[in-house]
N, CA, C and O atoms as a GROMACS GRO file, in nm:
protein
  464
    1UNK      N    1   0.084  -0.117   0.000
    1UNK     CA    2   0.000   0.000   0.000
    1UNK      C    3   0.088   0.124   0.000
    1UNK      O    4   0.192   0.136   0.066
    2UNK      N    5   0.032   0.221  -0.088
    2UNK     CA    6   0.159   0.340  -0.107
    2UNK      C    7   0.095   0.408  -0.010
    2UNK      O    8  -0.027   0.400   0.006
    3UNK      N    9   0.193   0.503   0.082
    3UNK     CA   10   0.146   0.608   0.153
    3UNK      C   11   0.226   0.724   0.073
    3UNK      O   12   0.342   0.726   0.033
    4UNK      N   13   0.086   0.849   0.061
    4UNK     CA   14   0.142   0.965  -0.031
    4UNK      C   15   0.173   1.043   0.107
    4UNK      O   16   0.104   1.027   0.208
    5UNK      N   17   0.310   1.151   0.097
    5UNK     CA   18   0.310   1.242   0.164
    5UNK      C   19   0.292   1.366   0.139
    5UNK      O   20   0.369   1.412   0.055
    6UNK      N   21   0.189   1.460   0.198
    6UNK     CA   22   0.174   1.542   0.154
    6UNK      C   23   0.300   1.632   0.190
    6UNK      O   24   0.329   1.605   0.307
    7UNK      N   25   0.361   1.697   0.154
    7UNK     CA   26   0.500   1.782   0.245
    7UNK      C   27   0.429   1.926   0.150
    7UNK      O   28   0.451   1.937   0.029
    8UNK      N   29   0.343   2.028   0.229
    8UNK     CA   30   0.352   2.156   0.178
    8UNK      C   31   0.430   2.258   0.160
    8UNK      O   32   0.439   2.347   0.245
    9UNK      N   33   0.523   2.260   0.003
    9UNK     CA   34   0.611   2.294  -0.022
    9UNK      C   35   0.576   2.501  -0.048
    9UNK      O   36   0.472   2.560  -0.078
   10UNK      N   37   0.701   2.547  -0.022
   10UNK     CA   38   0.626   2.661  -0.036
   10UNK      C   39   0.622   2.696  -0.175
   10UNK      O   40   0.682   2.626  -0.257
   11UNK      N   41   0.542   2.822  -0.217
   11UNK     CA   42   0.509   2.826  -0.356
   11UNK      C   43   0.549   2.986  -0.393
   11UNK      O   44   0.486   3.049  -0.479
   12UNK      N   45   0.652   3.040  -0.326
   12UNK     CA   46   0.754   3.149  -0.327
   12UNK      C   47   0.862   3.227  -0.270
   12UNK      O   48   0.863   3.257  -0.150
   13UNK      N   49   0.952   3.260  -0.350
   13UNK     CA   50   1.101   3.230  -0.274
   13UNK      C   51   1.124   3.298  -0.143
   13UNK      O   52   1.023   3.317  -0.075
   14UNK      N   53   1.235   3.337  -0.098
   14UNK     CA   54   1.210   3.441  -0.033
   14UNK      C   55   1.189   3.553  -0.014
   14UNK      O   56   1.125   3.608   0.076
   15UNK      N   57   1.273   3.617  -0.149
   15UNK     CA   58   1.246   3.710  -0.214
   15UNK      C   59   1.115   3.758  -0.261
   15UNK      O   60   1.094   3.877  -0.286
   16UNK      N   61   1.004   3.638  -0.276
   16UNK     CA   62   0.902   3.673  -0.310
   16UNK      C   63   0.849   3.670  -0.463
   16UNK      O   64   0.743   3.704  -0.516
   17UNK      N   65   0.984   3.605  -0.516
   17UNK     CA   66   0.919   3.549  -0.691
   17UNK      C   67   0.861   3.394  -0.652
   17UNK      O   68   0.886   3.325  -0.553
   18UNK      N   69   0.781   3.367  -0.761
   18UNK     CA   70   0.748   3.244  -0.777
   18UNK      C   71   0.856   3.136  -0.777
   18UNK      O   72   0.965   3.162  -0.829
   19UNK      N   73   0.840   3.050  -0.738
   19UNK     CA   74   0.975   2.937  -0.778
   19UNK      C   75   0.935   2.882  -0.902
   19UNK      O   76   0.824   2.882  -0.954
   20UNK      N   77   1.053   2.829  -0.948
   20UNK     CA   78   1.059   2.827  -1.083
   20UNK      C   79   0.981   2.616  -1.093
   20UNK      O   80   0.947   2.532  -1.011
   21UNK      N   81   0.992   2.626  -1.248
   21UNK     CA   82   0.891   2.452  -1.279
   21UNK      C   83   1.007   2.381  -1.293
   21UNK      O   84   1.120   2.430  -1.290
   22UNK      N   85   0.976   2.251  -1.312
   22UNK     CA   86   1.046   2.131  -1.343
   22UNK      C   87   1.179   2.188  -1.490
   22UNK      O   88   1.301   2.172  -1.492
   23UNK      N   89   1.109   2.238  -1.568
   23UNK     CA   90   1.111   2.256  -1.698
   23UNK      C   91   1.232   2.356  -1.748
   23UNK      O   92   1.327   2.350  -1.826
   24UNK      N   93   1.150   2.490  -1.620
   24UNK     CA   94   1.249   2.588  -1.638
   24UNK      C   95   1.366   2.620  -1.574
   24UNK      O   96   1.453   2.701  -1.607
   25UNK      N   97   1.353   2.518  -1.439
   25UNK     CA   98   1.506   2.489  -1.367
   25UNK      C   99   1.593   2.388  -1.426
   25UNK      O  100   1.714   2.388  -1.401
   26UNK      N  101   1.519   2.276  -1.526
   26UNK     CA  102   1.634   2.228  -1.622
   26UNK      C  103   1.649   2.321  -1.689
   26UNK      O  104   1.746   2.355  -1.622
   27UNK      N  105   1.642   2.416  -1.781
   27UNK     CA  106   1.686   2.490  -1.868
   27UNK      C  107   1.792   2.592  -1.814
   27UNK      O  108   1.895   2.607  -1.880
   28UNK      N  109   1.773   2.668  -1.689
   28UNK     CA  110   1.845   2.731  -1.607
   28UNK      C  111   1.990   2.674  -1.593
   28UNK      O  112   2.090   2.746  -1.594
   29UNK      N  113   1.990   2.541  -1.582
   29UNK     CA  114   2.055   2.478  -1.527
   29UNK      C  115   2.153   2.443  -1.639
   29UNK      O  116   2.274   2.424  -1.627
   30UNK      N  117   2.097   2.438  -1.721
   30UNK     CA  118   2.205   2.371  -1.921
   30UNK      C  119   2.248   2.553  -1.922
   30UNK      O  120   2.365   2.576  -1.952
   31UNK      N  121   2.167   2.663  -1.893
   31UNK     CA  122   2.224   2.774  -1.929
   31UNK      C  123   2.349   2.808  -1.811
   31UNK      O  124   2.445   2.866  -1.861
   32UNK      N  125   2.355   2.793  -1.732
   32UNK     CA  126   2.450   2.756  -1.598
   32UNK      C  127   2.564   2.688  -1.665
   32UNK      O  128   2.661   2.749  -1.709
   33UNK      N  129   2.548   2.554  -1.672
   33UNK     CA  130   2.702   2.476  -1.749
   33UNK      C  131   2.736   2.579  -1.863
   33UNK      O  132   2.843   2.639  -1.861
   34UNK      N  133   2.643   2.599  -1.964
   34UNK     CA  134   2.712   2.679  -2.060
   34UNK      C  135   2.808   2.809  -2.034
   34UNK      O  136   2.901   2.845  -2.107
   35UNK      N  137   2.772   2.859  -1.936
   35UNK     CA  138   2.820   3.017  -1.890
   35UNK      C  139   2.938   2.947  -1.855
   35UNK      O  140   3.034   2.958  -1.930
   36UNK      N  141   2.948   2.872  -1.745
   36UNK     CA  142   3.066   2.825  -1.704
   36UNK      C  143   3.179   2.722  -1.768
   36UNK      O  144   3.290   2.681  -1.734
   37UNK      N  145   3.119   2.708  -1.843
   37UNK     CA  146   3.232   2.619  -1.924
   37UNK      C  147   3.264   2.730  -2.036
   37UNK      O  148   3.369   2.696  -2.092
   38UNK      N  149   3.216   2.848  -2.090
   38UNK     CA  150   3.296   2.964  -2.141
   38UNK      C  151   3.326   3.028  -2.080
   38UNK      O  152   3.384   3.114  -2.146
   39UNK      N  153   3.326   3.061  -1.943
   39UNK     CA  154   3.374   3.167  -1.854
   39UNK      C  155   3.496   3.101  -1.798
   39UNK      O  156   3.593   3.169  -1.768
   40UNK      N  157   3.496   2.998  -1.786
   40UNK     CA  158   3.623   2.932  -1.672
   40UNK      C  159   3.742   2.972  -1.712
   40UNK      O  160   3.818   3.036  -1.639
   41UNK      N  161   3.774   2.930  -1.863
   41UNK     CA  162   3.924   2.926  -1.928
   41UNK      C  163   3.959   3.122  -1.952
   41UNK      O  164   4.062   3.157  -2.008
   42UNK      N  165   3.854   3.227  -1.898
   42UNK     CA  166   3.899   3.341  -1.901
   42UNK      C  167   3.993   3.424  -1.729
   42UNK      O  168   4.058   3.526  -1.713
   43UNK      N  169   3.962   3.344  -1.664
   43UNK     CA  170   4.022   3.344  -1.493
   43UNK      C  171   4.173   3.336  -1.529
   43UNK      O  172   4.213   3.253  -1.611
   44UNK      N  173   4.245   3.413  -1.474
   44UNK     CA  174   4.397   3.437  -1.538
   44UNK      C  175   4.492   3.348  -1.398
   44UNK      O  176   4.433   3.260  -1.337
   45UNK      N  177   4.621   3.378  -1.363
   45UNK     CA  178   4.679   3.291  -1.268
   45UNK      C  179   4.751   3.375  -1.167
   45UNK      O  180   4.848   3.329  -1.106
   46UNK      N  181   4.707   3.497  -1.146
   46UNK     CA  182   4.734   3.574  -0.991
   46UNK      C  183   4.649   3.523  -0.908
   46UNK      O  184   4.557   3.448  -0.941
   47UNK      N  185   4.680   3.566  -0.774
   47UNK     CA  186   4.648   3.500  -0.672
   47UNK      C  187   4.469   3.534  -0.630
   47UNK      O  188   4.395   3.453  -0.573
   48UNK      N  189   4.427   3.689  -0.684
   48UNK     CA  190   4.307   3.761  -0.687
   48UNK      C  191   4.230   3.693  -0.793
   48UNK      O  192   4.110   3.671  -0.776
   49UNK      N  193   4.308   3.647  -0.932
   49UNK     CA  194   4.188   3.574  -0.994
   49UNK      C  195   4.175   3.422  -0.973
   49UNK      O  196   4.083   3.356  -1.021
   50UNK      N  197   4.288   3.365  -0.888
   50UNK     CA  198   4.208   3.260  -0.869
   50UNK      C  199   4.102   3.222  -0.769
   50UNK      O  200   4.007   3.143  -0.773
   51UNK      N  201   4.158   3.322  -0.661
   51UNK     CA  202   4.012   3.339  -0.580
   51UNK      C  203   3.897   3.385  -0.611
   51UNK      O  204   3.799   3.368  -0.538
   52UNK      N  205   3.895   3.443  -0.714
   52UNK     CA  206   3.756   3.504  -0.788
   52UNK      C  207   3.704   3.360  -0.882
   52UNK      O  208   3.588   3.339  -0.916
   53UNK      N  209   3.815   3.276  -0.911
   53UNK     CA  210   3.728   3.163  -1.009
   53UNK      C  211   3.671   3.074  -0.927
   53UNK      O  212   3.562   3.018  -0.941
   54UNK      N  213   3.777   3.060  -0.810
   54UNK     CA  214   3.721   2.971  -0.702
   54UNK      C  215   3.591   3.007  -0.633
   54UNK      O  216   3.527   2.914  -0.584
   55UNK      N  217   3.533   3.159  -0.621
   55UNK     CA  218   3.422   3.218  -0.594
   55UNK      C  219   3.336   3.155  -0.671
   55UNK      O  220   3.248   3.078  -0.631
   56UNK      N  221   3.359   3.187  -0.786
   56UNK     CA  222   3.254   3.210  -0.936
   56UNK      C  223   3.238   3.027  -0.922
   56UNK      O  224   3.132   2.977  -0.885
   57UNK      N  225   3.322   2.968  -0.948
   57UNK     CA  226   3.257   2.830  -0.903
   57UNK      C  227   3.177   2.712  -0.828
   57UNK      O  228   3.116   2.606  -0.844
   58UNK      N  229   3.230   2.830  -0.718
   58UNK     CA  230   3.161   2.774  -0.613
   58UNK      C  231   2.989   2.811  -0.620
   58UNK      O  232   2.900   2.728  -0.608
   59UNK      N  233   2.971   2.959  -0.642
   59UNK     CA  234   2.855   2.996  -0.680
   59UNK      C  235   2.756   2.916  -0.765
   59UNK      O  236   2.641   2.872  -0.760
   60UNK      N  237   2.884   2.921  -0.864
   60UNK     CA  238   2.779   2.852  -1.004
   60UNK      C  239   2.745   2.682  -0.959
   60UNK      O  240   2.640   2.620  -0.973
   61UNK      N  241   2.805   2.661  -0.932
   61UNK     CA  242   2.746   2.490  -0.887
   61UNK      C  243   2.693   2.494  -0.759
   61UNK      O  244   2.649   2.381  -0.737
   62UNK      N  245   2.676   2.562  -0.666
   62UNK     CA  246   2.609   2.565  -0.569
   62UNK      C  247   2.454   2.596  -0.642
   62UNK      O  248   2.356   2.542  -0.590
   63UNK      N  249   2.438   2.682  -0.760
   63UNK     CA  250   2.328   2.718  -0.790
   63UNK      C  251   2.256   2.604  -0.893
   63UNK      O  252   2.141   2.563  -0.879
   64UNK      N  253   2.335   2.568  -0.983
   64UNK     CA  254   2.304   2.440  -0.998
   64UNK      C  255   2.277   2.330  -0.936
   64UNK      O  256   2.168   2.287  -0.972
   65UNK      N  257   2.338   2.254  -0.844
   65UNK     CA  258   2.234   2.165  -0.728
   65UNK      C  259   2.122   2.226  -0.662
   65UNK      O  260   2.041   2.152  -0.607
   66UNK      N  261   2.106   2.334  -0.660
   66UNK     CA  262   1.967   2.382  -0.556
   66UNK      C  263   1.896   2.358  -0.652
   66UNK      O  264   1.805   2.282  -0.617
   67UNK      N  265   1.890   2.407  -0.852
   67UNK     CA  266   1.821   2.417  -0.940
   67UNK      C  267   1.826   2.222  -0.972
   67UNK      O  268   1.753   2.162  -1.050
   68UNK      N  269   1.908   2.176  -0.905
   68UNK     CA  270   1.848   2.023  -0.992
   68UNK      C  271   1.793   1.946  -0.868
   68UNK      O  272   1.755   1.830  -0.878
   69UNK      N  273   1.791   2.019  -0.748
   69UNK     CA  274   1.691   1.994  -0.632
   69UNK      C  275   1.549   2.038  -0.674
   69UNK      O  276   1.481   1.947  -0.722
   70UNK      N  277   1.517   2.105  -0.669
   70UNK     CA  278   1.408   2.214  -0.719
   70UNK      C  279   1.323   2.105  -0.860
   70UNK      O  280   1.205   2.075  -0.877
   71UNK      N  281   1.446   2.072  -0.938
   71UNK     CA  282   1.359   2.013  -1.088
   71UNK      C  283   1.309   1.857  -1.001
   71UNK      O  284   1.220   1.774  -1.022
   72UNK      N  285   1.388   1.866  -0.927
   72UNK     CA  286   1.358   1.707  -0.870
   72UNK      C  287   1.231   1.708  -0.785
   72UNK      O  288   1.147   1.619  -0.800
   73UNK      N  289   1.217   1.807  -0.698
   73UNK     CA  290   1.073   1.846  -0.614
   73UNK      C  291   0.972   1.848  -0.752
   73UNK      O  292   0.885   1.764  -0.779
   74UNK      N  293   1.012   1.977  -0.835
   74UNK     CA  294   0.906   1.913  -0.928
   74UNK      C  295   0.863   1.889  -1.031
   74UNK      O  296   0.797   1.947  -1.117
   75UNK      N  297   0.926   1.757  -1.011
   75UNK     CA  298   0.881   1.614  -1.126
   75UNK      C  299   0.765   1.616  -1.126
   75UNK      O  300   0.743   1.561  -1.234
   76UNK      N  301   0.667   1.641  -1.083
   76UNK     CA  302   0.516   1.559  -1.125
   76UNK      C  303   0.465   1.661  -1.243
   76UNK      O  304   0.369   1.641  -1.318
   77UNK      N  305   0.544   1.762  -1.242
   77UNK     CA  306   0.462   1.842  -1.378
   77UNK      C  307   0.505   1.826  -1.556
   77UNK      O  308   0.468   1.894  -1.651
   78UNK      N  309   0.612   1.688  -1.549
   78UNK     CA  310   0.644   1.658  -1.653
   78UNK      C  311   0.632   1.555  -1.595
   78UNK      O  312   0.663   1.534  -1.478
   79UNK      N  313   0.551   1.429  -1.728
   79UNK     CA  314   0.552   1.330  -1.761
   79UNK      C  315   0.714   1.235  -1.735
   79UNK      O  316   0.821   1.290  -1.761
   80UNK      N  317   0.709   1.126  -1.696
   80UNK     CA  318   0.841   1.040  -1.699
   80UNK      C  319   0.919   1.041  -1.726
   80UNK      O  320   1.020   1.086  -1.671
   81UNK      N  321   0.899   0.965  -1.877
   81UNK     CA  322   0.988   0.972  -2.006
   81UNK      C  323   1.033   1.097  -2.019
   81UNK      O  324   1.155   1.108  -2.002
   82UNK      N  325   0.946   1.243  -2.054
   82UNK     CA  326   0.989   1.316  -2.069
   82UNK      C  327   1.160   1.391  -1.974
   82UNK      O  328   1.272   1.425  -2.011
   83UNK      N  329   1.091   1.385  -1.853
   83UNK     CA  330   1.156   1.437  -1.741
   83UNK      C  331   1.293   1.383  -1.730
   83UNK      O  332   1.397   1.449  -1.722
   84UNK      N  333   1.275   1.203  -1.730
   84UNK     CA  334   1.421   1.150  -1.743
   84UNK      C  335   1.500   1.190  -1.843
   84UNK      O  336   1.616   1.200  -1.805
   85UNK      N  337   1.480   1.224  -1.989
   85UNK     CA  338   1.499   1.244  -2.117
   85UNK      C  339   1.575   1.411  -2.109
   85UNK      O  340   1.676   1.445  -2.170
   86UNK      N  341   1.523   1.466  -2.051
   86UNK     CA  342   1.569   1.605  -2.049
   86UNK      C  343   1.689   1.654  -1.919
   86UNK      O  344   1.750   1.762  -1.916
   87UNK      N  345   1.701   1.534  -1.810
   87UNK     CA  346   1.737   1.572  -1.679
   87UNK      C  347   1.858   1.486  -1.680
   87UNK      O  348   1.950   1.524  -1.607
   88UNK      N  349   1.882   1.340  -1.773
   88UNK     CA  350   1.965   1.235  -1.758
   88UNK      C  351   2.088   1.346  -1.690
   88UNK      O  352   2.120   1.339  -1.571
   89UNK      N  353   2.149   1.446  -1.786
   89UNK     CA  354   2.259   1.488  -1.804
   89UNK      C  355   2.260   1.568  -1.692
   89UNK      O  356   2.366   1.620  -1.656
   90UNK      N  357   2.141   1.588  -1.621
   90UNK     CA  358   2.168   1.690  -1.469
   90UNK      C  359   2.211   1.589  -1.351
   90UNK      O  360   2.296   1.599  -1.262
   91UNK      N  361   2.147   1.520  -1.374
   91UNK     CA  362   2.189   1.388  -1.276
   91UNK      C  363   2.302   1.306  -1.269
   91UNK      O  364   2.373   1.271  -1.175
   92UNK      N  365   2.302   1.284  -1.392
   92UNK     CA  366   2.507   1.276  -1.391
   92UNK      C  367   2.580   1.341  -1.384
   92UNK      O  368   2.695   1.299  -1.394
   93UNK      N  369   2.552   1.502  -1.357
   93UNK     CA  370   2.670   1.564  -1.317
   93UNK      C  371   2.606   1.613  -1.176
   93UNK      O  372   2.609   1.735  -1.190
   94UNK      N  373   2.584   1.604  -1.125
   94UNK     CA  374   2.542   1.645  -0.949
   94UNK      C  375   2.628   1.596  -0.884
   94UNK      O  376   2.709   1.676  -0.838
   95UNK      N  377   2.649   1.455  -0.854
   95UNK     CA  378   2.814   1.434  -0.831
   95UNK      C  379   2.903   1.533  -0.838
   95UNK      O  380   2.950   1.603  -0.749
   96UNK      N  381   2.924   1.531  -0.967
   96UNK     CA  382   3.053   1.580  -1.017
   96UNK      C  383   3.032   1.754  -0.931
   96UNK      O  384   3.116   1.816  -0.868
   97UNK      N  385   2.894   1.791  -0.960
   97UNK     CA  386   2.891   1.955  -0.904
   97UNK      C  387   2.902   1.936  -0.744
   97UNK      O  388   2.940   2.046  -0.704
   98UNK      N  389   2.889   1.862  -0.648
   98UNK     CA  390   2.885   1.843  -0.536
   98UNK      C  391   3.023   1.868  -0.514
   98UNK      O  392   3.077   1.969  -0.469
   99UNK      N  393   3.101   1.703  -0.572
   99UNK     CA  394   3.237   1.772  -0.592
   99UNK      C  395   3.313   1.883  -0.558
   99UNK      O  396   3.369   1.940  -0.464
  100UNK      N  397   3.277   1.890  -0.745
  100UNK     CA  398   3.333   2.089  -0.740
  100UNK      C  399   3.297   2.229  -0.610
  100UNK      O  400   3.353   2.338  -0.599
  101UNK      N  401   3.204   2.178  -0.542
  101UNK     CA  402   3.186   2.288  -0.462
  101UNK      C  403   3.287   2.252  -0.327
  101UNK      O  404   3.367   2.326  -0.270
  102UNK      N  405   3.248   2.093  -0.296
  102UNK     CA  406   3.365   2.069  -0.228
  102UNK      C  407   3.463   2.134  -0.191
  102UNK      O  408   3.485   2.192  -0.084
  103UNK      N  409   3.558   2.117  -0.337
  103UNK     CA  410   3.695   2.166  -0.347
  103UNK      C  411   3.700   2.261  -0.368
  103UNK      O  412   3.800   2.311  -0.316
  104UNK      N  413   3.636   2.337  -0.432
  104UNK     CA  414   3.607   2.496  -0.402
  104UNK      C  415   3.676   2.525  -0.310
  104UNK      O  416   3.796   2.551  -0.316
  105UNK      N  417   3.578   2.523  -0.175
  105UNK     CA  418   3.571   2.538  -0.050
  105UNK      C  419   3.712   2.509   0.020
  105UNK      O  420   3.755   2.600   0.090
  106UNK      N  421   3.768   2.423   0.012
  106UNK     CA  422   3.858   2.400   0.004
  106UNK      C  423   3.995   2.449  -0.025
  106UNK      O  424   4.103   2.451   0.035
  107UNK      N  425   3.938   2.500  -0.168
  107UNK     CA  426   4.047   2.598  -0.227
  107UNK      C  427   4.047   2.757  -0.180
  107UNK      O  428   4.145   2.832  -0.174
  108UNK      N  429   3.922   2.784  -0.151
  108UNK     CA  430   3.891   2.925  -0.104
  108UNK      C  431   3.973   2.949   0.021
  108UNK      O  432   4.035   3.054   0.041
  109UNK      N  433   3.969   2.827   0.118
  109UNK     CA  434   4.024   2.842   0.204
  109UNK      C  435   4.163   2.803   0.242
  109UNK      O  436   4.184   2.796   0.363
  110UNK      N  437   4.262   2.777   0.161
  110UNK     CA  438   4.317   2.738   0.110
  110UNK      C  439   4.429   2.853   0.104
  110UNK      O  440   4.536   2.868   0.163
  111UNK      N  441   4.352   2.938  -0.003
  111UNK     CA  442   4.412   3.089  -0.040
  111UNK      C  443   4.410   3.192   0.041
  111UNK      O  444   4.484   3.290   0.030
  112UNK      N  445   4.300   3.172   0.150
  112UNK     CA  446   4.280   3.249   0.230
  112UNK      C  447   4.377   3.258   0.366
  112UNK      O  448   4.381   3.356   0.440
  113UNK      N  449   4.459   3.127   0.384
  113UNK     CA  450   4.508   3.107   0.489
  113UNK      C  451   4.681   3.141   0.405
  113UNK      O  452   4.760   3.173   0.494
  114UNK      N  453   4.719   3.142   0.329
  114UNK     CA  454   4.848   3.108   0.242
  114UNK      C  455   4.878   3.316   0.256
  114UNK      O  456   4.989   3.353   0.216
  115UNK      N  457   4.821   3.382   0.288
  115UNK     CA  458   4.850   3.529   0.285
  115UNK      C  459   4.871   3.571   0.479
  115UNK      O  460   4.924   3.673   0.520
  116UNK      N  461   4.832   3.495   0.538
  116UNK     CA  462   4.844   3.516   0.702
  116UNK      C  463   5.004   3.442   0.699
  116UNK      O  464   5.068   3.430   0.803
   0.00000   0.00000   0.00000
């Protein structure tokens, strides 16, 4: 016997916009990798821009897992097939973005301690 849970999710941010659909936080999310996979190779090798890439990374994949949390809450407004079909490629890299924020973090702090 399935038990449904109801969990009343809220239905605006904090800010006070709507939260976004299944649909349009995958799309967010392919526009996210794209920015960052042309933005990365422009971060130069002083000590100020690598802490700024290590920022900018950390950001950008932090914002990406919340957005492939979010598509995952909500699934029910796309069909299955569809949803798996459009998301495969978010889900195989969540790992990998978990990761990256990881070491980020890591690295942020890292740089931060190497100037004391």
């Amino acid at each position: 016997m399935k038990s449904k849970l109801n969990i009343n999710l809220p239905q605006k941010s904090i800010f006070g916009f709507k939260i976004l659909t299944s649909l349009q936080s995958s799309i967010a999310c392919y526009i996210l990798l794209l920015y960052g996979k042309i933005l990365n190779p422009f971060f130069g090798s002083s000590k100020i821009e690598l802490i700024s890439a290590s920022l900018f990374n950390f950001l950008l994949n932090v914002s990406i897992v919340i957005l492939i949390i979010n598509l995952f809450l909500k699934r029910i407004e796309l069909n299955k097939t569809k949803f798996i079909c459009l998301n495969l490629i978010l889900f195989i890299y969540l790992p990998i973005a978990l990761k990256i924020v990881f070491s980020e973090i890591i690295c942020i702090l890292t740089f931060l301690n190497i100037g004391k």
